[in-house]
C-alpha positions in Angstrom: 14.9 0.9 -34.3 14.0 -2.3 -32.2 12.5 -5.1 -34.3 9.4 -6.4 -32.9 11.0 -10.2 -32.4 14.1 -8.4 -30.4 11.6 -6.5 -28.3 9.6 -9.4 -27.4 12.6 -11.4 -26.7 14.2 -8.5 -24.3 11.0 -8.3 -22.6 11.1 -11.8 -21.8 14.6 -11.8 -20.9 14.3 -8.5 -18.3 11.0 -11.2 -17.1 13.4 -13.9 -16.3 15.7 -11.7 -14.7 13.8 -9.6 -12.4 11.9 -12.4 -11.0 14.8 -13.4 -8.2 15.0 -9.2 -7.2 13.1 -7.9 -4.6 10.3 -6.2 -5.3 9.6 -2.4 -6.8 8.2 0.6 -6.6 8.1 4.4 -8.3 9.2 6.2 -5.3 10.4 5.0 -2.1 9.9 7.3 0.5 12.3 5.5 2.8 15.3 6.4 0.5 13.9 10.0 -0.6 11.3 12.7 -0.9 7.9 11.5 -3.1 4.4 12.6 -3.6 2.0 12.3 -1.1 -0.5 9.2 -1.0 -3.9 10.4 -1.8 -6.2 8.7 0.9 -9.8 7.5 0.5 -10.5 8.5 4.3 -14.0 8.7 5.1 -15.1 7.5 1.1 -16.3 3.9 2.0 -16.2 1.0 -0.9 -18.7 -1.7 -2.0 -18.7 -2.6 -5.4 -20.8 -5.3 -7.0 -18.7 -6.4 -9.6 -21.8 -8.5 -10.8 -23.1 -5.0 -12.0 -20.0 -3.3 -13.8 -16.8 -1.8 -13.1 -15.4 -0.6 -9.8 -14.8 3.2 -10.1 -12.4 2.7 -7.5 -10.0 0.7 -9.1 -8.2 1.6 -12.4 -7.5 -1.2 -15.0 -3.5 -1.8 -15.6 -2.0 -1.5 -19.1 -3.1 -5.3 -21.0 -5.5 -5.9 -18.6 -8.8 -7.2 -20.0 -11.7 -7.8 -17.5 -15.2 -9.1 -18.5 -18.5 -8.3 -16.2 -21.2 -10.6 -16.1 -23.9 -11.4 -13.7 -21.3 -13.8 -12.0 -18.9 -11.5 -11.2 -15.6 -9.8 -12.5 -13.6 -12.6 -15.0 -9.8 -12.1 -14.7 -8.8 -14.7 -17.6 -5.6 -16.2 -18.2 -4.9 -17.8 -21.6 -1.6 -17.4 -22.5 1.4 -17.2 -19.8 1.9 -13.6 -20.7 -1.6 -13.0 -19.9 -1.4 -11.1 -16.1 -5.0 -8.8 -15.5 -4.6 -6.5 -12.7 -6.3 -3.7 -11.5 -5.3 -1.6 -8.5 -7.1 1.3 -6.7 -5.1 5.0 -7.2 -5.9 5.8 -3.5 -4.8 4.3 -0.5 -5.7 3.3 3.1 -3.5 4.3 6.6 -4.8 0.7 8.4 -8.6 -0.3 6.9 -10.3 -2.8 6.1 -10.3 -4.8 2.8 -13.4 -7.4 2.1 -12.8 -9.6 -1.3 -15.5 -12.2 -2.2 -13.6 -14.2 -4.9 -13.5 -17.9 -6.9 -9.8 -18.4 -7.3 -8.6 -19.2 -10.3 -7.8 -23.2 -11.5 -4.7 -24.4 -12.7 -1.7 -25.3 -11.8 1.1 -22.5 -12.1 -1.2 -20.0 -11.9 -1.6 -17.6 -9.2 -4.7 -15.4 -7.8 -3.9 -12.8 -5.3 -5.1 -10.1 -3.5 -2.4 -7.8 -2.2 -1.9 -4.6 0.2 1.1 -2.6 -0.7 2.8 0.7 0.3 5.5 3.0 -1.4 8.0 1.5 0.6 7.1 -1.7 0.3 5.2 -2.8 3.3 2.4 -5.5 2.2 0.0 -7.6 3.4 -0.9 -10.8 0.9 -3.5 -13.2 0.3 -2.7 -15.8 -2.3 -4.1 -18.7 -3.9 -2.1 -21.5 -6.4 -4.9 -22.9 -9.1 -3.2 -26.3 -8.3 -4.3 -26.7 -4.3 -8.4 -26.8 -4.1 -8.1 -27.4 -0.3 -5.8 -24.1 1.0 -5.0 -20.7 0.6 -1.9 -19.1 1.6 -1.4 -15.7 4.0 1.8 -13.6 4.1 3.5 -10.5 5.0 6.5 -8.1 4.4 8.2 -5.4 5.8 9.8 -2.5 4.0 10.8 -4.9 0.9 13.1 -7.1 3.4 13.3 -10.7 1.3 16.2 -11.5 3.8 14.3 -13.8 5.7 11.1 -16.1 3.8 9.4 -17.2 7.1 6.3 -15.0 7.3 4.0 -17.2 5.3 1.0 -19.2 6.5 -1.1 -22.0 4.7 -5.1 -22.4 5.6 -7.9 -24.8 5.3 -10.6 -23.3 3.2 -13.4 -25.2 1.6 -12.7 -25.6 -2.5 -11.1 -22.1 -3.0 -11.1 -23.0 -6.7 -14.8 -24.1 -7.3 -16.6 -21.9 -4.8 -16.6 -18.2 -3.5 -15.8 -17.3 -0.1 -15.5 -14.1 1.7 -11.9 -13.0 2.6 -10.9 -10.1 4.3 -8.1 -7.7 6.2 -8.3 -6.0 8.9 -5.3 -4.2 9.7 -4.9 -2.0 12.3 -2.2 -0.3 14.6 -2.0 -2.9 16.7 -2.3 -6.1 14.6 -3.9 -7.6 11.0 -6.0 -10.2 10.8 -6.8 -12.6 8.2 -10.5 -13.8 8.0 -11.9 -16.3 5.9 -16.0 -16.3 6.0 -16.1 -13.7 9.1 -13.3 -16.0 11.2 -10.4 -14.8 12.2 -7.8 -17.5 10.5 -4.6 -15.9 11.6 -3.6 -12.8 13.6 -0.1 -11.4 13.6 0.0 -8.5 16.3 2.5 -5.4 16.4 5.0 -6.8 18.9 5.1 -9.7 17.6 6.5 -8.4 14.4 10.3 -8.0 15.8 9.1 -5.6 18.6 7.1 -3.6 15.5 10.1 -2.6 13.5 8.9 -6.1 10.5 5.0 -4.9 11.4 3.3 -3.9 7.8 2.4 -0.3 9.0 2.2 2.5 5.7 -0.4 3.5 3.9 -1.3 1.1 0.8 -2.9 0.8 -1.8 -5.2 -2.4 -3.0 -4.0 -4.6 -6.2 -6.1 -7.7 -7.2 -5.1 -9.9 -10.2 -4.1 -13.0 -11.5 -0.9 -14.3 -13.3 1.3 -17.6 -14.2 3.9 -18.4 -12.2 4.8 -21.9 -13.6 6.0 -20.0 -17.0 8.4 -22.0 -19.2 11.3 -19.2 -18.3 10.6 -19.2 -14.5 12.9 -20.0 -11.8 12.0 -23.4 -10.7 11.4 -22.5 -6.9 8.7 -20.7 -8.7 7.3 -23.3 -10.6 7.3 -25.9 -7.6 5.6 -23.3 -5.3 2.9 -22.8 -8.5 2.5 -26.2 -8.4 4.3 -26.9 -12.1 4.2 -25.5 -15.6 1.0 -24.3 -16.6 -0.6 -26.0 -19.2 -2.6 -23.9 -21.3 -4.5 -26.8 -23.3 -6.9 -26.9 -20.5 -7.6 -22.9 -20.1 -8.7 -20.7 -19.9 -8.4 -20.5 -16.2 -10.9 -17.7 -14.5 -10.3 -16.1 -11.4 -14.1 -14.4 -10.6 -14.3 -11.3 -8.3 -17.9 -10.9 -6.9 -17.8 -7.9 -4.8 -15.1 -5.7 -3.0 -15.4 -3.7 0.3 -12.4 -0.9 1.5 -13.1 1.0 4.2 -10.4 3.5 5.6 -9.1 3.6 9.2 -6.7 6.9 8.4 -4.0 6.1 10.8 -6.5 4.7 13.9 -8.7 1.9 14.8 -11.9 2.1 12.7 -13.6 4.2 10.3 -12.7 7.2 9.2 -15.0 9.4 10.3 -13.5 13.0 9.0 -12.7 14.3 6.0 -9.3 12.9 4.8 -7.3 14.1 2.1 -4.0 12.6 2.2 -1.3 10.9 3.8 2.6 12.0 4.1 5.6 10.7 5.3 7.1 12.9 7.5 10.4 11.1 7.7 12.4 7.8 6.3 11.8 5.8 9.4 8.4 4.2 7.9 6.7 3.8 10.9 3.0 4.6 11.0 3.3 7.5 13.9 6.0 9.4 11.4 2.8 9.4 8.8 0.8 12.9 8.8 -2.8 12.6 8.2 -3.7 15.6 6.2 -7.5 16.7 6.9 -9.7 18.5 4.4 -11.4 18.3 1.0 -8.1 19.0 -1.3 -9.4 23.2 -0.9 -6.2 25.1 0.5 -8.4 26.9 3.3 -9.6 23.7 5.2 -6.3 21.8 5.1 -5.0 20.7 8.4 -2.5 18.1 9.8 -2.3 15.9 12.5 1.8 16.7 13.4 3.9 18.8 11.7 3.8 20.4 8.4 5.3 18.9 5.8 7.3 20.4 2.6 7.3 16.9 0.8 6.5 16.5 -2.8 3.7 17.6 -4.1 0.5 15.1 -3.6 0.0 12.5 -6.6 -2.3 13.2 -9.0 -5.7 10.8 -8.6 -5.8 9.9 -11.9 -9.2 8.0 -13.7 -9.0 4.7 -14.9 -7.4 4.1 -18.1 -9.3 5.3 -21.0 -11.2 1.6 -21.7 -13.4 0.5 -24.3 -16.5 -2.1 -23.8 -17.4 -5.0 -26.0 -19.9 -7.7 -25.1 -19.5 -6.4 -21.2 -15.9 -6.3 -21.6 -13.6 -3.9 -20.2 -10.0 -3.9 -22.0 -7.2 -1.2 -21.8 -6.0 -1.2 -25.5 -2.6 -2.9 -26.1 -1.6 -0.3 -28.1 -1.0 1.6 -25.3 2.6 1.7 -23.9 3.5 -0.5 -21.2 5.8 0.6 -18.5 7.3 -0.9 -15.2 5.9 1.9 -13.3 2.5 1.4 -14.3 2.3 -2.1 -13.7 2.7 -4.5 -10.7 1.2 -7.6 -9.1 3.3 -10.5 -9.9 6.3 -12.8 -7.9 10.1 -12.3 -6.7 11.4 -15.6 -6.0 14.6 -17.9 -6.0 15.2 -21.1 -5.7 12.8 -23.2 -3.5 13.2 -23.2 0.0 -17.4 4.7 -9.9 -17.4 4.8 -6.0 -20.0 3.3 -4.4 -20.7 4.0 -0.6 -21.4 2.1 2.3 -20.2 -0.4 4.8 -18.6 -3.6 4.3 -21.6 -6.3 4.4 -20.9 -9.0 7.1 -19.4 -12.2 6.4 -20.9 -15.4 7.1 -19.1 -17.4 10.2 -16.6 -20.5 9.4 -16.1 -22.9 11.9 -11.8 -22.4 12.1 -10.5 -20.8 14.6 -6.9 -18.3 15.1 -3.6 -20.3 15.6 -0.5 -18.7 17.2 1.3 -16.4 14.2 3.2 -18.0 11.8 1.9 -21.4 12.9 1.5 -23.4 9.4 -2.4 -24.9 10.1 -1.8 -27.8 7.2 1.1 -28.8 5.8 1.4 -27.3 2.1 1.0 -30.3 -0.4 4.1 -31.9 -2.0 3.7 -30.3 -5.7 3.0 -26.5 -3.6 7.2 -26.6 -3.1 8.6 -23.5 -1.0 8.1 -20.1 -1.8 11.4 -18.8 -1.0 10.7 -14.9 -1.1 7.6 -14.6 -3.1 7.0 -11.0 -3.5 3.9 -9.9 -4.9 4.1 -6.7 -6.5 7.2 -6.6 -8.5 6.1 -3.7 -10.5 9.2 -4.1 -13.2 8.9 -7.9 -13.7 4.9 -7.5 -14.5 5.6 -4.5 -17.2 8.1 -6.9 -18.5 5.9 -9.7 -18.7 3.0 -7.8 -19.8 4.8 -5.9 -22.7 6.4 -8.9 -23.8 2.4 -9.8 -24.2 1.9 -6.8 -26.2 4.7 -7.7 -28.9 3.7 -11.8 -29.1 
């Protein structure tokens, strides 16, 4: 049997060297036949986080979130502190509306993350270090091959005041808005012709974590803008309300009953995906191309069984951590209860959209490179959350 002092110390060690992989996930449809993505289709979002728990969202193994009247505190206090919650169902092109305070810091990390089963994502991050930017990105299919998809913007005190920041992806293009302005647009073609375009359905992961750890990579520590220095924590990311609305596979709004989505082959582009229609009763269920014999759908399970103290939510630590469950955290080398109802408007910011991949300020010298950061390396967070569990 495992001592507790090796098990910690193997944790850290599969930590520090999953974080130059790419990232992970439980079934890759791309390389072989998985359960079907349960879709939230016509079920609009808008939780106020100032009033309680999102029912859409489940709590990940370690993660401890406190509700006040401010918002949703995701706390860091020790490096392998990393609170993350991520919804079970997932959109085919939507919508996603965050209003968030970023976390202080420097080396620690607040993100805000799209992700599909084969690794197609769409990121917002923010380094607790740099008060005056917040940084956009985008990959295709896992491919690390190439880092030059990343974008830094202007944004008034990220760290000390909330703003509004939203996705809206679609077939043709995704758009990142700060405030209700467009900030940056990358569109289809411009994507290598569509074939690097962020086009699966995903599921929505928020969370905070510390990439300037003592037994990080030091491209990872320059991008986090240093070590972390916990003698001035904690440092609080606040969530204030989130917004998901659906666009099953078009345009806009689901308007239809939606139950699911499928991959109907390993290309991963979005016209391959079959929109399954209906309820989850076998009499209404219908498809928008061909029937599918795939595995069968994933099971929509609750949230984590949580307990409450002092308007706390915490999943217990003495529940086993795995690298399945868990996600929401950096590949890098070296530097180089639902509620319904539509999205509320943002307020308008006076920026307007550059040209894709057009860097609007330069990042500042202590930011460093981000040579193929990742987010969403689900074995590298179960690592570092488990070795959490055993400290």
């Amino acid at each position: 049997m495992y001592t507790k002092s090796f098990t910690a110390a193997a944790a850290v060690l599969a930590a520090s060297t999953l974080v130059n992989a790419q990232t992970f996930t439980d079934c890759n449809p791309l390389e072989k036949d998985c359960p079907s993505d349960p879709a939230f289709g016509s079920q609009k979002i808008n939780c106020n986080l100032q009033q309680g728990e999102c029912g859409a969202f489940k709590h990940l193994p370690g993660t401890d979130v406190e509700y006040t009247p401010e918002g949703a505190i995701f706390s860091i206090e020790k490096e392998t502190n990393a609170p993350t919650i991520a919804t079970d169902k997932y959109i085919f092109f939507g919508r996603l509306d965050v209003e968030i305070q970023a976390a202080p810091g420097q080396g620690i990390v607040t993100s805000a993350v799209l992700q599909s089963d084969c690794l197609d994502e769409i990121d917002w991050e923010w380094v607790g270090g740099d008060d005056l930017q917040v940084q956009t990105n985008y990959f295709s299919k896992g491919d690390t091959s190439t880092y030059d998809r990343g974008a830094y913007h202007p944004v008034d005190h990220p760290l000390t005041s909330f703003h509004t920041y939203s996705i809206n992806w679609t077939p043709a293009s995704v758009q990142w808005i700060i405030d209700g302005a467009i900030i940056r647009e990358l569109k289809y073609e411009d994507a290598k012709g569509g074939s690097a375009f962020p086009q699966t359905p995903m599921q929505i992961k928020l969370g905070t974590w510390v990439a300037g750890r003592k037994d990080a990579p030091q491209g990872t520590v320059d991008w986090a803008g240093g070590y972390a220095d916990f003698s001035k924590g904690p440092f609080n990311a606040v969530y204030k309300s989130i917004s998901i609305v659906d666009y099953a596979g078009s345009s806009g709004p689901s308007s239809g009953s939606v139950r699911e989505y499928i991959y109907g082959d390993r290309t991963g582009e979005w016209e391959s995906i079959e929109v399954v229609k209906g309820n989850g009763s076998s009499d209404d269920d219908e498809t928008t191309t061909k029937t599918s014999s795939h595995a069968s759908t994933k099971t929509t399970e609750a949230p984590k069984t949580t307990t409450t103290k002092a308007s706390s939510t915490h999943t217990s630590e003495a529940e086993t951590t795995s690298a399945e469950e868990t996600t929401l955290t950096t590949v890098t080398s070296a530097p180089a209860s639902e509620s319904t109802g539509e999205p509320t408007s943002a307020t308008s910011a006076s920026t307007t959209a550059p040209a894709d991949g057009a860097t609007e300020t330069e990042a500042p010298p202590n930011a460093g490179h981000r040579d193929g950061v990742a987010i969403g390396s689900a074995l590298l967070a179960g690592a570092v959350l488990a070795a959490q569990f055993f400290l």
